[in-house]
N, CA and C atoms as a LAMMPS dump frame, in Angstrom:
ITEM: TIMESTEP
0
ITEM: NUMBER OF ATOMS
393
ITEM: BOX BOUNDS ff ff ff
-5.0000000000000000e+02 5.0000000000000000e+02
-5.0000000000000000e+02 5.0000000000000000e+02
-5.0000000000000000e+02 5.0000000000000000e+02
ITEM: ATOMS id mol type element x y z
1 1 1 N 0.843 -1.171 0
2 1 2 C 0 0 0
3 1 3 C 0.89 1.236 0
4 2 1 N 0.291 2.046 -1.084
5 2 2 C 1.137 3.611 -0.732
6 2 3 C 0.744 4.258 0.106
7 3 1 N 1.965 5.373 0.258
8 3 2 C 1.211 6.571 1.494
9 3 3 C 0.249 7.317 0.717
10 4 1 N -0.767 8.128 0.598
11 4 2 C -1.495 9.012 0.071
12 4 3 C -1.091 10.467 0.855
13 5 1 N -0.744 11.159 -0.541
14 5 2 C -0.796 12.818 -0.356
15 5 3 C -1.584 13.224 0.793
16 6 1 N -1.075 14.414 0.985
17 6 2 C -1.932 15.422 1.46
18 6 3 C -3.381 15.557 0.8
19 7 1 N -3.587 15.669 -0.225
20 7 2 C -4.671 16.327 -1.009
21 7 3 C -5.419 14.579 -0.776
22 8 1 N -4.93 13.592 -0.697
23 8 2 C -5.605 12.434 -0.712
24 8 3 C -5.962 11.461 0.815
25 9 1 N -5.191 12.057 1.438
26 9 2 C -5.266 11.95 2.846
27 9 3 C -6.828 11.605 3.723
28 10 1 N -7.49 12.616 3.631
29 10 2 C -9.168 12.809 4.157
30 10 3 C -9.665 11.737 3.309
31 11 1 N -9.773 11.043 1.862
32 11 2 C -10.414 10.638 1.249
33 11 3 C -9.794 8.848 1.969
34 12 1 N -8.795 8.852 2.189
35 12 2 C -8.056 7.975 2.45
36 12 3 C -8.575 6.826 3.546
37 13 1 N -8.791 8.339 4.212
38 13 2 C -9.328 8.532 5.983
39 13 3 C -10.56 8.022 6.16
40 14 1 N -11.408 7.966 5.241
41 14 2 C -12.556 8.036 5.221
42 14 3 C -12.605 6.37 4.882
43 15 1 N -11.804 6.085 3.673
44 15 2 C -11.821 4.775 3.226
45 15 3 C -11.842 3.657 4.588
46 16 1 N -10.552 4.462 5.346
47 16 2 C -10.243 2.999 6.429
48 16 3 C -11.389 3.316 7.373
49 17 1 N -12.074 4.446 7.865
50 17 2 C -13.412 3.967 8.729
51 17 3 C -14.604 3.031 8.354
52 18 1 N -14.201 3.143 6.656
53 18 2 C -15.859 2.142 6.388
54 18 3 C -15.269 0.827 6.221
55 19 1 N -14.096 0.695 6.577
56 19 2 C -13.652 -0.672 6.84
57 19 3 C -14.54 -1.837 7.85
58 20 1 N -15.168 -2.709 7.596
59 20 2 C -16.239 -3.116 8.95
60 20 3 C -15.005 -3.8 9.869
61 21 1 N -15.275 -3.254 10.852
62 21 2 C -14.818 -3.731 12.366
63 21 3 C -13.604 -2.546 12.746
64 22 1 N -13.154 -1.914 11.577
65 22 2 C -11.909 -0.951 11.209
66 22 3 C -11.816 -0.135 12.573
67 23 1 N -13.246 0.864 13.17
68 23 2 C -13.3 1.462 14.076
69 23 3 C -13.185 1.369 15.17
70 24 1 N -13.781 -0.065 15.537
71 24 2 C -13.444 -0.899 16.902
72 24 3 C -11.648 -1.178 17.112
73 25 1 N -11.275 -1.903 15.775
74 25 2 C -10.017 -2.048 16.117
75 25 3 C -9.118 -1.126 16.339
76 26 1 N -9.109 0.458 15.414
77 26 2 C -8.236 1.392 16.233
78 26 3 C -8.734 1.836 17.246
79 27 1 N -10.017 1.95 17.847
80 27 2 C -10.661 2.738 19.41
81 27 3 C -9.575 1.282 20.299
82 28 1 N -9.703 -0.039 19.829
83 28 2 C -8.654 -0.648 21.293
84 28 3 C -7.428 -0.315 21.307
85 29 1 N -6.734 -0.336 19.888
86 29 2 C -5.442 -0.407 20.166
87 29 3 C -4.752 1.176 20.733
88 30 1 N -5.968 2.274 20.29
89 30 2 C -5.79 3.576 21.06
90 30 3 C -5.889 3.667 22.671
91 31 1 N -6.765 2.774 23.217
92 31 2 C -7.127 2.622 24.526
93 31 3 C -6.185 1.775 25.007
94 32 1 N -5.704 0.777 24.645
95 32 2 C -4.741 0.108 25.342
96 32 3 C -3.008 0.368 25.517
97 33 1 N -2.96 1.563 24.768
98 33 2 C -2.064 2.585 24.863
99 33 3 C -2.109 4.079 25.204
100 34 1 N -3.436 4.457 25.767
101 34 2 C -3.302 5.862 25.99
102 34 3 C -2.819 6.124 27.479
103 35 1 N -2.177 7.002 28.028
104 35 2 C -1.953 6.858 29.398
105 35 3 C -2.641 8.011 30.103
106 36 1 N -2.843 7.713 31.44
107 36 2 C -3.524 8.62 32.454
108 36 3 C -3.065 8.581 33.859
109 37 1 N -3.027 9.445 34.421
110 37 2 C -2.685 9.386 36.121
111 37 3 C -2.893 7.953 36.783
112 38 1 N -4.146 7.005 36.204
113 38 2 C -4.976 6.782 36.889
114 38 3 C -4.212 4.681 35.934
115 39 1 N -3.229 5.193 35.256
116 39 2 C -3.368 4.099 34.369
117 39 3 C -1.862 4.188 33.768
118 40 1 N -1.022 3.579 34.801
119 40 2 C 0.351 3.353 34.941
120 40 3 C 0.821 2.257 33.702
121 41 1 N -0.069 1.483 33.8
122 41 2 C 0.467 -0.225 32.905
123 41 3 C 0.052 0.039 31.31
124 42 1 N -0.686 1.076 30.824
125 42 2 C -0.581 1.837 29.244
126 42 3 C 0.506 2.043 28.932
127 43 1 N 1.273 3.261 29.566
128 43 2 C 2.715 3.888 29.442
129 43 3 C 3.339 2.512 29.157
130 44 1 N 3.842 1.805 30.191
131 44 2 C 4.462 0.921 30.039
132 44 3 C 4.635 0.308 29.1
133 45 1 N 3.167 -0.118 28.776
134 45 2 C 2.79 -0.932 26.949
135 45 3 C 3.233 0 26.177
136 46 1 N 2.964 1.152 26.397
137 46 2 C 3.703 1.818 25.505
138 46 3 C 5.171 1.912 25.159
139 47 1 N 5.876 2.202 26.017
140 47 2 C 7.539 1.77 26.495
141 47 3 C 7.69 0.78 25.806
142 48 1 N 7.215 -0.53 26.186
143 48 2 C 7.761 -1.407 25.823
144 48 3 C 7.488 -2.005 24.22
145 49 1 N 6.676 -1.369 23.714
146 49 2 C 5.815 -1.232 22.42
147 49 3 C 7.21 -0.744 21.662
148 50 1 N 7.603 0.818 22.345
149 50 2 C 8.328 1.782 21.047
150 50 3 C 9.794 0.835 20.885
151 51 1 N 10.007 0.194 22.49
152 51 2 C 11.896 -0.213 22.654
153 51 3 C 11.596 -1.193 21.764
154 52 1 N 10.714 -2.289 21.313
155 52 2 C 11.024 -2.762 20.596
156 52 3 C 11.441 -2.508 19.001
157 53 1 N 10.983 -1.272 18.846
158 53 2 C 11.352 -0.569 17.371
159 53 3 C 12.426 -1.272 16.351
160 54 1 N 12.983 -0.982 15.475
161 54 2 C 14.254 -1.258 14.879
162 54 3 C 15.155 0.446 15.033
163 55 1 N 14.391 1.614 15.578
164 55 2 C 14.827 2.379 15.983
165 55 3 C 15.349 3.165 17.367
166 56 1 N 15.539 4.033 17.842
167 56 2 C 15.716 4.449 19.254
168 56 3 C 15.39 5.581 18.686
169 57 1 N 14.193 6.064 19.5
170 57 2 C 13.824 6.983 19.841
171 57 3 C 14.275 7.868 20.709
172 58 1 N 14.853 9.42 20.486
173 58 2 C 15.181 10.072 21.213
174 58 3 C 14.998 11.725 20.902
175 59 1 N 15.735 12.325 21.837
176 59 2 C 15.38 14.03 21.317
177 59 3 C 16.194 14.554 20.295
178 60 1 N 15.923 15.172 19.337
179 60 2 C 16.483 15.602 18.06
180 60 3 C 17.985 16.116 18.708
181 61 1 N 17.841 17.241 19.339
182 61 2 C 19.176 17.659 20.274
183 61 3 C 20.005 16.858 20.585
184 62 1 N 19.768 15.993 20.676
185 62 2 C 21.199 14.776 21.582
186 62 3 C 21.501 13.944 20.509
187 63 1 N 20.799 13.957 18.953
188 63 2 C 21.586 13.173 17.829
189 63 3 C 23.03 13.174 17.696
190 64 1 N 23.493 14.637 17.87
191 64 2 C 24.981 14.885 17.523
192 64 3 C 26.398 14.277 18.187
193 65 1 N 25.441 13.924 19.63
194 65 2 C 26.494 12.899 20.508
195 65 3 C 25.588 11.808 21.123
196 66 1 N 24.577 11.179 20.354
197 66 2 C 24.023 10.245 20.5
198 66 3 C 24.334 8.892 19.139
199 67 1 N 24.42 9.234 18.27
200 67 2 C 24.309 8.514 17.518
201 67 3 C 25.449 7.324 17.45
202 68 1 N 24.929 6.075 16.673
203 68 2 C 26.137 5.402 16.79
204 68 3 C 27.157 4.869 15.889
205 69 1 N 28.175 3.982 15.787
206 69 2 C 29.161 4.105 14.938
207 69 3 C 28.831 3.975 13.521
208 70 1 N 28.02 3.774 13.071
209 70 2 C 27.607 3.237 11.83
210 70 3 C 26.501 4.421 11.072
211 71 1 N 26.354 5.701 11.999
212 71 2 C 26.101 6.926 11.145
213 71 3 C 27.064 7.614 10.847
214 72 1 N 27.024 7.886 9.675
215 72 2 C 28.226 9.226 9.12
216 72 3 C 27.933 10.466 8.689
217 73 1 N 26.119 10.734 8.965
218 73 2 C 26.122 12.19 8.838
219 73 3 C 24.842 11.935 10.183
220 74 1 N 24.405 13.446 10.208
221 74 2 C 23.453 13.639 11.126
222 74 3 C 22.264 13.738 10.065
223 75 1 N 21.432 13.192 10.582
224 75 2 C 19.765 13.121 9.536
225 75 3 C 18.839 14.647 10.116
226 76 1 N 19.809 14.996 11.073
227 76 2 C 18.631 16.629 11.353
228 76 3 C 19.528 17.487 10.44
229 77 1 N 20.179 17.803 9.564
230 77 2 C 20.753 18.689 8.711
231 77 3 C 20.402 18.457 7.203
232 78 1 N 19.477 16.809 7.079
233 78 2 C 19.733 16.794 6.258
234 78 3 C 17.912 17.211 5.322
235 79 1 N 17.652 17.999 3.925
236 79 2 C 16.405 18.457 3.784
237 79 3 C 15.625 16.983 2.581
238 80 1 N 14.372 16.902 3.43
239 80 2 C 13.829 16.171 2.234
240 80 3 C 13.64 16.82 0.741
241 81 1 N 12.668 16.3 0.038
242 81 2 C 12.256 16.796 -1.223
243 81 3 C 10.78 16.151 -1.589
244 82 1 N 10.215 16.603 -1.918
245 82 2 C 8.734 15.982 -2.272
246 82 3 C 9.281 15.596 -3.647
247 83 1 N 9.289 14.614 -4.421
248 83 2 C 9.821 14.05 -5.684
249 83 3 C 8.524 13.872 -6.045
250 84 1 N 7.279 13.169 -5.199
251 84 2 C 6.312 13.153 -5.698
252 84 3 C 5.554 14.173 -6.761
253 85 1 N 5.938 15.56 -6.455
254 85 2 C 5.717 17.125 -6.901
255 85 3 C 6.625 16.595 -8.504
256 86 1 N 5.571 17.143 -9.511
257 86 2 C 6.327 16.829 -10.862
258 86 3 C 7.321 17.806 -11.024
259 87 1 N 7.134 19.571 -10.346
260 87 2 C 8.024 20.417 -10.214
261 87 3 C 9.086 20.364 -9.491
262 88 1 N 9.286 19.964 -8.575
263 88 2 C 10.103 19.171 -7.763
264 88 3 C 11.076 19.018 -8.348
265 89 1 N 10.128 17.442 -8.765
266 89 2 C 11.219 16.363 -9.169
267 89 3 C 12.275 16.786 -10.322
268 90 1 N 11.453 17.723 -11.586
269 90 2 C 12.579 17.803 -12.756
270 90 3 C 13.211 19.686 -12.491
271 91 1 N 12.819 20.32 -11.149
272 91 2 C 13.935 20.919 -10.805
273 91 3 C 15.293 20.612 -10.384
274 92 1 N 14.967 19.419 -9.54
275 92 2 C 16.278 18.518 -8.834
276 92 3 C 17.004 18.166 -9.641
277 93 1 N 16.385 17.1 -10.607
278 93 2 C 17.253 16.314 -11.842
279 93 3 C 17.885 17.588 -12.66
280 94 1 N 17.383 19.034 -12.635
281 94 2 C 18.156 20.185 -14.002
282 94 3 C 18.943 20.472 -12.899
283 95 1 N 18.841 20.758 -11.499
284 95 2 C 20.077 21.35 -10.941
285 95 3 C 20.983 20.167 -10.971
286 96 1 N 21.094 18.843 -11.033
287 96 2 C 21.651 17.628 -10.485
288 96 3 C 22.717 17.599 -12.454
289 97 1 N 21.997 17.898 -13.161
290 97 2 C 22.68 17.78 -13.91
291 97 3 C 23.333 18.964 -14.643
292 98 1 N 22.936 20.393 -14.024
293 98 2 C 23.688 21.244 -13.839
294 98 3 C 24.852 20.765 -13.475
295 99 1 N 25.027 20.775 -12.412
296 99 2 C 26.369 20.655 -11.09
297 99 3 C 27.482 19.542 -12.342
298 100 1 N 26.526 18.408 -12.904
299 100 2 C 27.378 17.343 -12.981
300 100 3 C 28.648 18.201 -14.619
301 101 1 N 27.246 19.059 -15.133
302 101 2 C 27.938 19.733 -16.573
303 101 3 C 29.31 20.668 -15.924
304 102 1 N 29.013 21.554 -15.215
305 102 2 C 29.858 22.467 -14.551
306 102 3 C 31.149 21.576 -13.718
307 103 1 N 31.311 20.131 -13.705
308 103 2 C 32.416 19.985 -13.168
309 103 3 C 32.088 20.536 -11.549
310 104 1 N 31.216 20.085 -11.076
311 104 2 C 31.16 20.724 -9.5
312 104 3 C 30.576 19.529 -8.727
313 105 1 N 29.93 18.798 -9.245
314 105 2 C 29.47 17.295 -9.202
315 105 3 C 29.564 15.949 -9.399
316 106 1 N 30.39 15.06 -8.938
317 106 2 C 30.828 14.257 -9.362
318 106 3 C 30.354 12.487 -9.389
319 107 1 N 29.531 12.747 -8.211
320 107 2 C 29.102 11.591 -7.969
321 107 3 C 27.637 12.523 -6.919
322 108 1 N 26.31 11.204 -7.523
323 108 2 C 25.323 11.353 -6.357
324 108 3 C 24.924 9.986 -5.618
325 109 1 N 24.753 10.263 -4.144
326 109 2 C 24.449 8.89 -4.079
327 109 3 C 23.027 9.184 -3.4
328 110 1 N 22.135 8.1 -3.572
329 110 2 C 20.601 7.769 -3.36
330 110 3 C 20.992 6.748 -2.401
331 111 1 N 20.149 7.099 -1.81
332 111 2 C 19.989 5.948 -0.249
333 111 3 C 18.334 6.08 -0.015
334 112 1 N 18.098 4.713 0.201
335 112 2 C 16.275 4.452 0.462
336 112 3 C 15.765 4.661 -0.686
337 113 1 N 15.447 4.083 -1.667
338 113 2 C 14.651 4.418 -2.659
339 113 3 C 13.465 3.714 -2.335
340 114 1 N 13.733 2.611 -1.547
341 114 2 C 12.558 2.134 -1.509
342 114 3 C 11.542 2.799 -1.072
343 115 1 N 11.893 4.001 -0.344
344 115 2 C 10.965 5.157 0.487
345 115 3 C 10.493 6.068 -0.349
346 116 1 N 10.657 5.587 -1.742
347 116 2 C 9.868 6.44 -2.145
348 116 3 C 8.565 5.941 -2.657
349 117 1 N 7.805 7.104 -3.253
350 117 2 C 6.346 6.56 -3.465
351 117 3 C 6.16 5.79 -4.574
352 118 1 N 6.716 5.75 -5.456
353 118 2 C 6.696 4.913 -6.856
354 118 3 C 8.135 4.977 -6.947
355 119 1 N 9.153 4.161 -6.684
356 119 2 C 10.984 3.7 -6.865
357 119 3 C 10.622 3.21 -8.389
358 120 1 N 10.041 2.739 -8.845
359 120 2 C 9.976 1.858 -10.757
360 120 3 C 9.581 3.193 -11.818
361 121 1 N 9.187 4.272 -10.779
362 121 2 C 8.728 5.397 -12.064
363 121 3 C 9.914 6.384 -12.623
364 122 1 N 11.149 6.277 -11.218
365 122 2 C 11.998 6.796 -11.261
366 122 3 C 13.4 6.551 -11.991
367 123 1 N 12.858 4.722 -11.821
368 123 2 C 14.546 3.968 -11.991
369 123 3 C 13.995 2.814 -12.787
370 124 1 N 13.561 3.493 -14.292
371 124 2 C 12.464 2.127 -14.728
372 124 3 C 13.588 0.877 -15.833
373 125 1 N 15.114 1.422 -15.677
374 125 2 C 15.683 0.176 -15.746
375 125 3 C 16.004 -1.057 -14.784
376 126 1 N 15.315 -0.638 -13.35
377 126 2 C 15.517 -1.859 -12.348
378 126 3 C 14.245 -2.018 -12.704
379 127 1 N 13.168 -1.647 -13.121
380 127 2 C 12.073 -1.718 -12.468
381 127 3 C 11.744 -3.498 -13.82
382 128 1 N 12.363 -2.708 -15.211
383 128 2 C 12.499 -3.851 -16.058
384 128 3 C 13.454 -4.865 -15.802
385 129 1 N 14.17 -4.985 -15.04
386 129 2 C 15.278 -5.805 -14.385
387 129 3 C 14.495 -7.051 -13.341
388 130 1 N 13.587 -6.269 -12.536
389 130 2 C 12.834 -6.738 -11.901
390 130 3 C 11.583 -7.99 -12.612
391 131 1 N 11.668 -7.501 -13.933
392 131 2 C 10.404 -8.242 -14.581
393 131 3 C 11.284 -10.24 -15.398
């Protein structure tokens, strides 16, 4: 499943409530994680919910002497791009191949493509590689 836009979001939203049973199942799994004064053993589920992550969660501030050996930049410096945006996308690719004409660019590297919203619309010689 893709993520849906902004502009597609509400319509999206709407889809997963008329899901039958859809509403019941997020009202528990919201309740069996919300916490209150009164309701110590939520938090906890919660705690023990996030540590299992494949991530660590922490405060943006403490990345710079938190992180561990196997990052080589900091991810709070670094800016996304909506590629999804058709303007976007073939501004990036004219500055990208600006830089590369001008001798100022030499190499780009892509990391996560899979994160993007369509990776086969972008890179449609893997995508035929794939077939």
């Amino acid at each position: 499943m893709r993520h849906p836009n902004r502009k597609e979001a509400p319509a999206f939203k709407a889809e997963l409530k008329n899901i039958e049973g859809g509403a019941d199942v997020i009202a528990r799994g919201l309740a069996a994680y919300s916490a209150g004064p009164d309701r110590p053993a939520p938090t906890l589920a919660l705690h023990h919910l996030l540590e299992r992550q494949h991530y660590k969660l922490g405060h943006w501030r403490l990345a710079s002497s938190d992180i561990n050996y196997r990052r080589f930049f900091d991810v709070n410096t670094l800016a996304g791009l909506r590629v999804e945006d058709a303007g976007t996308f073939d501004a990036s690719h004219i500055l990208v191949q600006k830089l590369i004409a001008e001798g100022r660019l030499q190499g780009l590297r892509l990391d996560h493509i899979d994160g993007l919203r369509d990776p086969r619309s972008i890179f449609p010689a893997a995508a035929a590689a794939d077939s």
